[in-house]
N, C-alpha and C positions, 0 to 999 in steps of 0.2 A: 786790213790793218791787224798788225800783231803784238799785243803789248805784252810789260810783264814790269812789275814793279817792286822796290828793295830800297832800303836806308839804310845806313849806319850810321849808330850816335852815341848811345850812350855805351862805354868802354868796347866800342867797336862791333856792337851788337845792327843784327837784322832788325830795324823798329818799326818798320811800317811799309805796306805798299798802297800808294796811293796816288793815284797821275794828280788829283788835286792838291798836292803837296808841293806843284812845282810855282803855287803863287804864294806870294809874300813871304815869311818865313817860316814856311812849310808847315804840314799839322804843328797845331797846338796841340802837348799834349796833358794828361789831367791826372799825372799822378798820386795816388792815396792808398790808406793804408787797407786795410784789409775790413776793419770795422768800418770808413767810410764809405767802401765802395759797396758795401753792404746796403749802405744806406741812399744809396744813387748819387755818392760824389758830397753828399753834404759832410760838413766837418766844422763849421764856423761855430756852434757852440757845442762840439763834443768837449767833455771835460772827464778822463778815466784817468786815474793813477797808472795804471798798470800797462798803459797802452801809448804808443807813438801817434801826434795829431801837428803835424807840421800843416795843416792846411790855417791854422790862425796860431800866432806867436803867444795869444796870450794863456793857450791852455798849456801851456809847456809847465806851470803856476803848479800844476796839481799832482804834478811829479814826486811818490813816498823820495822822503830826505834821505834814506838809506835804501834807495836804489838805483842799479844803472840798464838804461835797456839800450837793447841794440834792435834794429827793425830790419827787415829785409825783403820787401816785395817783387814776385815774380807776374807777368802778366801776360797771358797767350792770347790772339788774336787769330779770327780765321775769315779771308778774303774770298768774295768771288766774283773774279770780273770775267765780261761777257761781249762777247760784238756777231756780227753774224756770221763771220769767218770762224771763230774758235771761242772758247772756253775754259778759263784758266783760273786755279784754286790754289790758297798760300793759305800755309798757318807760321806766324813767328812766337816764340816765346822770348821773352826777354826780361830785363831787371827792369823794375818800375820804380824803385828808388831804394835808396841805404839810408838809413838815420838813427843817430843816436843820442839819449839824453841822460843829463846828468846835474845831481844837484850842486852847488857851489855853497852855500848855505843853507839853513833852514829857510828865509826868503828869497832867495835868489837862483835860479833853474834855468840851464843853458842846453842848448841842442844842436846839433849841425847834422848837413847831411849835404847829399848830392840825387838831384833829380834830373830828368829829361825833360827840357821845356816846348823845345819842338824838334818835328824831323821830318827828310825831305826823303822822299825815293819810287822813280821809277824808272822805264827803261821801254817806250814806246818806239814800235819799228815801222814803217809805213813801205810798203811795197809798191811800186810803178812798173809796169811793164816797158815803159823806154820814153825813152826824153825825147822831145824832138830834134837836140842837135845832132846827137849820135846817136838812135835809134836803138840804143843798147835800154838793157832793164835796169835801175837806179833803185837803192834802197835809203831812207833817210832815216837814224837814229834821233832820237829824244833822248837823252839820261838827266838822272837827277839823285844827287844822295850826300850824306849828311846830316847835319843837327847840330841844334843846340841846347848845352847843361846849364844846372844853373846849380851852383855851389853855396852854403847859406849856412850863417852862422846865428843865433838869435837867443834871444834872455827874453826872462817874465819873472814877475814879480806880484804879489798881491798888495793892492794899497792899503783896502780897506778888509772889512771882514766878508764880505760879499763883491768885492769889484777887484778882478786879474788885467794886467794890462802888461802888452809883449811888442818886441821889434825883433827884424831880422834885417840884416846885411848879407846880401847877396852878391854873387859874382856869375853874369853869364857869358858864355864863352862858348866857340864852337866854328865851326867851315860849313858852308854851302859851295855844293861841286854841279855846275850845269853845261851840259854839254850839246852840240848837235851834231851830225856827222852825216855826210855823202859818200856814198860806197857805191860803185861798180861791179857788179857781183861775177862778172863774165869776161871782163877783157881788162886784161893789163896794162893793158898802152894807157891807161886812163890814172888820173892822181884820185886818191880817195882824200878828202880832208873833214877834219875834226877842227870845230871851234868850241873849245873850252873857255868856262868863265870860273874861278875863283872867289868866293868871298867869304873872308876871315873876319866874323865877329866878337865885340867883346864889350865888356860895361860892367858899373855897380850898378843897382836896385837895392833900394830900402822899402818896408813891410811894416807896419805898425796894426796892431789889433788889440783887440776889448773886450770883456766877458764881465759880465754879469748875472748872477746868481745865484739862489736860495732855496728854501726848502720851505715847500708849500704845506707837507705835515708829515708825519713819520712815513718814509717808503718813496714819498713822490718830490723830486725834483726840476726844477724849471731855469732853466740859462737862456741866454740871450746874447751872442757875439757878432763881431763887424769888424773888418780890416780896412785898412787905407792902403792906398802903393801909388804913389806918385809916380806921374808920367815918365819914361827913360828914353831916352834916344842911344841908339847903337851906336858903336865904332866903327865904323865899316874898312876895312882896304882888300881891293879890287884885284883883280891881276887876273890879265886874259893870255890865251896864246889862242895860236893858229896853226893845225901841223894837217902836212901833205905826205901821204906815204903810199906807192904805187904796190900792184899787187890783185887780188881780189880778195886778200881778207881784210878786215876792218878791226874794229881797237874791239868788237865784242866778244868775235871771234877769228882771231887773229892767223895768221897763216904759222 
């Protein structure tokens, strides 16, 4: 068996290879910014003026009033899958997310951006020596690729002198492409066919978060944050085909 794995999602980007990405809606994935990833992903009660923190709505609060940032995360990844036939190594680089914030008032601080929320991709080949109707050798593709974004708009505010509190409205969106394919690699008199499957998602998600915190004495700080996100059900619509095309190349590598 010969695999080899690839996704496209976010703005048409390599995001992933991964054959476990072909169940449910493919890697989740965990974008952050550069301080949180620092910090192993946490971000719930980061609180910097100076810095981008879309992982909770309510630190957007702490935003200087006369400033605007722009964030831009890149994020390389390096794969290596193994079977006893072969040996195959991927590095992708890609955007881990864009976001920007901006004050509307001195209490009122909005942000949007666009992240990658998941993504699908691989491209698994399985080799047979010969079927037994026709005694010929059969190759059987697996593919999978796609993703989905999630686009978010969101405000914070501070109530009191010590408690921030934020929402975001989201919009996610995006294609999952899965395919299988029978190929005849030797004799043309035979049909190769490709069954592809379709599915186009789509939906709002809202995000509500909380932050709390003070100053224990001069130099040392201590917060405390938490999000909500209510359950979402997807949009889904389907659309499959069926295609026969004789030959002995196939849709990976095509005659």
């Amino acid at each position: 068996m010969i695999f080899s794995v690839y996704s496209v999602c976010l703005f048409g980007q390599i995001t992933v290879n991964s054959v476990y990405s072909r169940y449910g809606l493919g890697d989740l994935e965990r974008p952050a910014t550069g301080q949180s990833t620092g910090l192993g992903g946490a971000g719930l009660a980061l609180r910097t003026p100076n810095l981008i923190n879309f992982l909770n709505p309510a630190a957007y609060s702490t935003q200087d009033t006369n400033s605007f940032i722009f964030d831009v995360g890149l994020r390389t990844r390096y794969h290596i899958y193994s079977s006893p036939e072969k040996e195959q190594t991927f590095r992708t680089i890609n955007i881990d997310h864009l976001a920007a914030g901006f004050p509307v008032t001195r209490w009122l601080k909005f942000q949007a951006g666009l992240v990658p929320y998941s993504s699908v991709g691989y491209l698994v080949k399985n080799n047979k020596e010969q079927v037994p109707v026709s005694n010929e050798p059969v190759d059987y593709y697996f593919t999978g690729s796609g993703g989905i974004n999630k686009a978010y708009l969101g405000f914070s505010t501070e109530l009191f002198r010590h408690i921030a509190v934020g929402a975001n409205a989201s919009y996610l969106f995006g294609t999952l492409l899965y395919s299988s394919e029978i190929d005849f690699p030797n004799d043309v008199y035979y049909f190769n066919t490709m069954d592809e499957n379709r599915m186009t998602l789509r939906n709002f998600t809202f995000q509500y978060g909380a932050q709390v915190y003070d100053t224990l004495f001069p130099g040392v700080f201590v917060t405390a944050g938490g999000i909500y996100q209510p359950q979402v059900t997807m949009n889904v619509t389907t659309s499959r085909y069926v295609y026969n095309f004789p030959g002995t190349g196939n849709s990976q590598n095509p005659l």
